[in-house]
N, C-alpha and C positions, 0 to 999 in steps of 0.2 A: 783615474782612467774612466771608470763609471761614469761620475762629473760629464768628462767632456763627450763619451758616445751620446748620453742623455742630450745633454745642450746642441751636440748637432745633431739629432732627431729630431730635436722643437726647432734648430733651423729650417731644418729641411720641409720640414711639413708647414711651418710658416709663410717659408717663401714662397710653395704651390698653391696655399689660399692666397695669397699676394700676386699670387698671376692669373691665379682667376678673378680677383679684384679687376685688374688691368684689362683682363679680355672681355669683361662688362660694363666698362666706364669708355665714353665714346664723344666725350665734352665737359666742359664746369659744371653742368647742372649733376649729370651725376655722379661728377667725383665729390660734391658736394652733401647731396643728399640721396642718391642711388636713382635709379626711375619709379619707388614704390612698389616693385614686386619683391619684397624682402616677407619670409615669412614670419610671422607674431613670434614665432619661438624661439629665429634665432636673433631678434629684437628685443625681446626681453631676457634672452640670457648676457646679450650683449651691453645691455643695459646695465644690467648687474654687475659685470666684469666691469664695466668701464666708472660705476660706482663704488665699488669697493677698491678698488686697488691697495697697495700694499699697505697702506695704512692701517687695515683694516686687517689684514694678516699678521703683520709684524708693532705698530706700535701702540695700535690700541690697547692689544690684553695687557701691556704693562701697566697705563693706566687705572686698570680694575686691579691688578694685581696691590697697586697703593691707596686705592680709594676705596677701593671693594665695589657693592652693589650700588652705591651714588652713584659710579665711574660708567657702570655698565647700563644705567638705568638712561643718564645722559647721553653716552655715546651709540649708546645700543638701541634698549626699545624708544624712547624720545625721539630721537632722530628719527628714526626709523618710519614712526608714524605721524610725522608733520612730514618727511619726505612723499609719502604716500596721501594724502591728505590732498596736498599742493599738485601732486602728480596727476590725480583725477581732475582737480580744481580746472589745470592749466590744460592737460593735451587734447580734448575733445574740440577746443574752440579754438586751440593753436594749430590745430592739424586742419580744419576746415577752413578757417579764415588764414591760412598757410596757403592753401593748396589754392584758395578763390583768387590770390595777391599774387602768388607766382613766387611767395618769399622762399628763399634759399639759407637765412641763414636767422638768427634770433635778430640782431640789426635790423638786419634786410626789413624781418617781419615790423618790428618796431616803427620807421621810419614810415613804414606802407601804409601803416595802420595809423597813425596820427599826422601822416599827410608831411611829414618832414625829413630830409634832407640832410639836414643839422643832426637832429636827434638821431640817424641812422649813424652817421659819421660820428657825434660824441660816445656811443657806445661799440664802436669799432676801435676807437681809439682806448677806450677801458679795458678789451678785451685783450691789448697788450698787459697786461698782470697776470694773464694769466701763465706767461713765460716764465715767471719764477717759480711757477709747478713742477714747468717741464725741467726748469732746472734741479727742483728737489728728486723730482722720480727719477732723473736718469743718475744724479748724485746716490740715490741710494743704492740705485740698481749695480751701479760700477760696485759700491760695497761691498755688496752680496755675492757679486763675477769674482771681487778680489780674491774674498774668500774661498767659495767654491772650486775656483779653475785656476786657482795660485798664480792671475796674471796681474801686472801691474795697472794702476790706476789709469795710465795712458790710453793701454793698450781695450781696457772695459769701458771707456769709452767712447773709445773708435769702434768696438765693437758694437753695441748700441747703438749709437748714432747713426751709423751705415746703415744697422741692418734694418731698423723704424724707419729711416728716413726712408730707407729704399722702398720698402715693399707700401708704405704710406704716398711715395711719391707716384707708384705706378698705378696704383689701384682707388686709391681715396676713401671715401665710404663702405665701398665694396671689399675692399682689401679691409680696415678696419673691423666692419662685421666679420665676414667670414674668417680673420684672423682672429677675433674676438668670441667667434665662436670654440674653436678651439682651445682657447685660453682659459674661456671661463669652464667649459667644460672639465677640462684639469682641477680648476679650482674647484667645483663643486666633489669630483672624487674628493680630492684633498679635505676639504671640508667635512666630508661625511667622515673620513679616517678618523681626522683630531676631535671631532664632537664625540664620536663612537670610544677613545681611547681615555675618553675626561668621563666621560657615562659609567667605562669599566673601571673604572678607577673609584667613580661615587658609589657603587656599588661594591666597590673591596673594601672600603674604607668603612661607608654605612655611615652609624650613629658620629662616630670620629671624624666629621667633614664639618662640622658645624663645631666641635671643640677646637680644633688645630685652628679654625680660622680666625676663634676668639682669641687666642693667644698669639696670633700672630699679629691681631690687632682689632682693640674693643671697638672699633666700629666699623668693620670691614663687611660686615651683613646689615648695616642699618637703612633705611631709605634715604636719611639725608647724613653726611658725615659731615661734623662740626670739626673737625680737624684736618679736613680735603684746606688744598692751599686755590683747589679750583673749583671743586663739586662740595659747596658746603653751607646752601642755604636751598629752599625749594625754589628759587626764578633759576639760578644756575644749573640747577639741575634738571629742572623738569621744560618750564617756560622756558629757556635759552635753549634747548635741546630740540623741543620741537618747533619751536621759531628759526634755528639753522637749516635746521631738517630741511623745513619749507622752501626755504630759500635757496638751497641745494640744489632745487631741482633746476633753478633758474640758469645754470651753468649750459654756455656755450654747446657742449659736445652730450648733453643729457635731454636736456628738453626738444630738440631737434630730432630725436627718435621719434617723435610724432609724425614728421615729415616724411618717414622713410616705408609706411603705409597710405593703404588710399582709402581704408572705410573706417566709420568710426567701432566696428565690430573688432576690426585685429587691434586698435588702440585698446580696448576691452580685454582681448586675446594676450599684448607685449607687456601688458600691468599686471594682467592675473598672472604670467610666467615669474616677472619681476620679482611680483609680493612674496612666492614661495623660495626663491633661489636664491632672495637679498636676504630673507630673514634668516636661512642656514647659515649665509656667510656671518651674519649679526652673532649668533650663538657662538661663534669663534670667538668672541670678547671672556667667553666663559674662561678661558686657558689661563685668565689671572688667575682665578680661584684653584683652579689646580695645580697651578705653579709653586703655589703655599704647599700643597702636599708631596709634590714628585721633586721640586727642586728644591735643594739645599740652598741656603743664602747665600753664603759664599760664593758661588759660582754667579750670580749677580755683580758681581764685583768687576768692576773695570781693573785688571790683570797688571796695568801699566799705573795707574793712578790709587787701587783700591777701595774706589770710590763706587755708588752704589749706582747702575745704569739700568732704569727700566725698559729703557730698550730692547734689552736681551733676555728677558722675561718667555719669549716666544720661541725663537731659537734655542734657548737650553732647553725648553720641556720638553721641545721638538727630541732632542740629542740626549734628553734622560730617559724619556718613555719608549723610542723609537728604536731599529738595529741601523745603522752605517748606510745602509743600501737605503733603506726607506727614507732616512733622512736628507738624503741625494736627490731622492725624485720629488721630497717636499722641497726641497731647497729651488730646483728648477723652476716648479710652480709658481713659488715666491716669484722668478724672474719674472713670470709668464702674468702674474697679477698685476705686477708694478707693469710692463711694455702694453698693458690694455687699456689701464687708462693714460699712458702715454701718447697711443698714435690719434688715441680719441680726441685728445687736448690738441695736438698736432693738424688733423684733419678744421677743428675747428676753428684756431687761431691762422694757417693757410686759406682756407674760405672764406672768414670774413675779411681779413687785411686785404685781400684782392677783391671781395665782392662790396665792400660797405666802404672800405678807405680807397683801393688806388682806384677803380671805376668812377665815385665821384669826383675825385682831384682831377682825373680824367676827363670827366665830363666841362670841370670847371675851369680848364687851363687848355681844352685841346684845342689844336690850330685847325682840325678840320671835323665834321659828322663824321659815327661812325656807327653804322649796322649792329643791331642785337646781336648779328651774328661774329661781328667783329669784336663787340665788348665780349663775349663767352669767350673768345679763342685770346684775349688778351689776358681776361679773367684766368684762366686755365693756364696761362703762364706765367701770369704773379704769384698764382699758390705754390708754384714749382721753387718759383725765384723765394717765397718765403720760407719754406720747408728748409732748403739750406743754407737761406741764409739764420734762422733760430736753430738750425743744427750747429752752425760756426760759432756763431755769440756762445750755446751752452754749453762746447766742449769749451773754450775760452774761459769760463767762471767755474766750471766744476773744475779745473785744472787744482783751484785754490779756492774752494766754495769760502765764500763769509760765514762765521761760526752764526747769525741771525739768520741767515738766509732763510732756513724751516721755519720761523717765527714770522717773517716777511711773506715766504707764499703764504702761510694760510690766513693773514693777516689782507692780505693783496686779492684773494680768492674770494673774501666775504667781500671785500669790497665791491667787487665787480659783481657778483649775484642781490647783492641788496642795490645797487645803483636798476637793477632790474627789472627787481620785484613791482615795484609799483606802476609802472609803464603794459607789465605784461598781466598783471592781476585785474586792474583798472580793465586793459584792453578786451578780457574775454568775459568779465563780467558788465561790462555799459556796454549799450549799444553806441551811444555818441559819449566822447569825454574830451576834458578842453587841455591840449599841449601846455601849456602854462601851470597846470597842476601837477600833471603828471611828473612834470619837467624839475619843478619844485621836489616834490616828494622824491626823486632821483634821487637828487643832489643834498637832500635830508639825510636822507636816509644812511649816505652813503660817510657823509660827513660826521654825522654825530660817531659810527664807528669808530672811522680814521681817532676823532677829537679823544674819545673816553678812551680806549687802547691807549694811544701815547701820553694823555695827559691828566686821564681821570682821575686819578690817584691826588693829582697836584691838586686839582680843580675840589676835591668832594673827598677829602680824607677820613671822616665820619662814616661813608656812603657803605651798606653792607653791599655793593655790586663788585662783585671779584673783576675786577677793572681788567689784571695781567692773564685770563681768561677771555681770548675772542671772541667765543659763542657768545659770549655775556655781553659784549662792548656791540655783537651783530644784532643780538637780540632785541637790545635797547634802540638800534637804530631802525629796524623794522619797527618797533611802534611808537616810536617818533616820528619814523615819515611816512609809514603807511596810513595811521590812524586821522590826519590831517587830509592824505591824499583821498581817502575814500571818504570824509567826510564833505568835502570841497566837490570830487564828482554827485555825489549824490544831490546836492545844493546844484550843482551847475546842469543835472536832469531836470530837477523840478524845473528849475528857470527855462528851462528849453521846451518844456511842455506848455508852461502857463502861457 
């Protein structure tokens, strides 16, 4: 009963920032990116929410909980600080040379910016991968409704589906933010609970926290664990860590916060918020290592199978350390994690499919001119038309998800952020650079991923590069097609000076 008064309070209060979304969105433009009067604060908490999501609640501490500190070193501070690295690198000259272009969308910016067309529309077309996100997040999210609110899988997905699609479809950006504000807000309580409940715990524990972990396994506190099946040499762990990180930021519905201000002072403002609100959420990878002392092994066990699931790593420590009531209003949160960066994903595969694909097919195929003002109010109907039509496809496949599917989005998500990277790095560090490079180091970049993930193992069976490890197969393909693509602009500056 708790469960559900809770869940309909987070309805209800969702839906009211979803109609103030809707009462400030007044065309494509900004249901796309807002009009820029969005304050730093709730930009970078939003930023944070829509970065973290539940992954980052729920299955990353299993991962530290088996690797120990490699796991957390990788997913945790690594990432962490090539995310932020990259995030300085990219938004000062994404936000300016954004705002000088009129771009609306990462494409948009792309095509604008090297004078193509093509290029705008090949990465419109990429950014459909990012749908098998949305189909992992709303996949998990029905999970978690199952359990919580004892309804069936049908029924958790209708429920999701309407209620993102709805308040995403009325408000856009705006609903997003201020829906995301909300959200992450939750999540930071929550956050502050479980770091605070692992701190009283190192503290009861003391000298015995460093024992219990040794025997739960001799290299669960080492910097590089030679026994990780993923985190078990220093490029996997450290170098593919922060090389993801970077390339993280290149995502769709993350770097386009730059657009959603107008100085480069609150870009200053929406990163220093970030910095401090993402690295809380980061410190929540800690709950592996606590896990080792509050949760008995047993209760890791798959109930049906008996089999060992770190998945659940996060919810039992939740449900060991916690009373009934509290574990109810975390379990919410969890929903509220995962739906942030869902509408954010949502917002941004809606915008671009209508701004970067049906607008040019339009342009290329129309029977008659048609007014800027006519492509916006066309625009602003295709996002509509795509919202539910990737709400029908994803109830459609979560019905009966593919047991790969998790393997696939995140597999599918590097790929579309490193086909990126070199186009948008290139683009804010040269002043002139030549399409043909850029273009190359894309398709490098992106390929050598795809290639080593599926086939590395066949190809370089010697190789110590944890191939069945993404960040490692992404890593590899950032400095394969970056390191050519920036050598090549640089050569194609000088030439352009002499």
């Amino acid at each position: 009963m708790l469960a559900w008064i809770l869940f309909g309070l987070y309805l209800i209060g969702t839906s009211y920032l979803g109609w103030l979304g809707h009462r400030k969105t007044d065309g494509f433009s900004s249901f796309a990116i807002g009009k820029g009067d969005l304050s730093p604060v709730v930009v970078g908490v939003t930023l944070a929410a829509s970065t973290a999501s539940a992954a980052t609640f729920i299955i990353n501490p299993g991962f530290v909980y088996v690797d120990g500190l490699a796991a957390f070193m990788h997913l945790g501070i690594a990432v962490y600080l090539g995310f932020l690295l990259m995030l300085w690198i990219l938004s000062f000259k994404f936000r300016q040379m954004g705002d000088e272009m009129g771009a609306l969308t990462i494409p948009d910016w792309i095509g604008k910016r090297y004078g193509s067309q093509g290029f705008s529309i090949y990465f419109s077309i990429l950014n459909l991968l990012g749908f098998a996100f949305v189909v992992l997040l709303v996949g998990g999210i029905s999970i978690v409704m199952q359990s919580l609110l004892g309804i069936s899988n049908v029924a958790a997905l209708l429920i999701t589906l309407i209620f993102v699609t709805s308040y995403v479809f009325l408000g856009g950006t705006y609903a997003h933010v201020f829906t995301n504000m909300l959200q992450g807000s939750l999540m930071i309580g929550v956050s502050i609970l479980i770091v605070g409940s692992g701190i009283a715990l190192m503290i009861k524990e003391g000298s015995n926290l460093v024992d219990q972990l040794q025997v739960a396994g001799p290299h669960l506190l080492d910097w590089i664990n030679p026994e990780g099946k993923l985190f078990n040499n220093f490029f996997s762990i450290y170098i593919a860590g922060f090389c993801i990180g970077g390339a993280l930021v290149c995502q769709p519905h993350i770097l386009t916060k730059a657009l959603y201000v107008k100085t480069d002072k609150a870009v200053k403002q929406y990163i220093g918020v970030f910095t401090v609100v993402y690295f809380l959420f980061t410190l929540l990878l800690l709950t592996g290592f606590w896990a080792h002392m509050a949760v008995p092994t047993e209760l890791l066990n798959d109930p049906q199978t008996g089999q060992f699931r770190q998945d659940l790593v996060m919810t039992t420590y939740l449900q060991q350390v916690f009373p009934d009531w509290v574990f109810t209003v975390i379990s919410i949160v969890l929903l509220a994690a995962a739906m942030s960066t869902l509408d954010g994903l949502l917002v941004g595969i809606s915008t671009i499919t209508a701004n970067d694909l049906v607008l040019p097919l339009l342009d290329r195929f129309r029977r008659r001119d048609y007014s800027l003002e006519e492509k916006m109010r066309l625009a602003f109907r295709a996002s509509h038309l795509v919202l539910i039509v990737v709400a029908i496809f994803t109830f459609w496949i979560d019905l009966n998800p593919p047991k790969l599917l998790g393997i696939f989005g995140q597999v599918g998500v590097y790929g579309l952020v490193l086909a990126a990277v070199p186009p948008l790095l290139v683009g804010v560090v040269f002043k002139k650079a030549s399409l043909p490079i850029v273009w190359l180091g894309s398709i490098l970049s992106m390929g050598t991923h795809f290639s080593l993930y599926f086939w590395g193992e066949q190809w370089f069976p010697a190789s110590p590069f944890t191939f069945s490890n993404p960040g490692v197969t992404a890593a590899l393909g950032i400095l394969i097609g970056l390191s050519p693509t920036l050598v090549g602009s640089l050569i194609y500056k000088h030439l352009e000076h002499a």
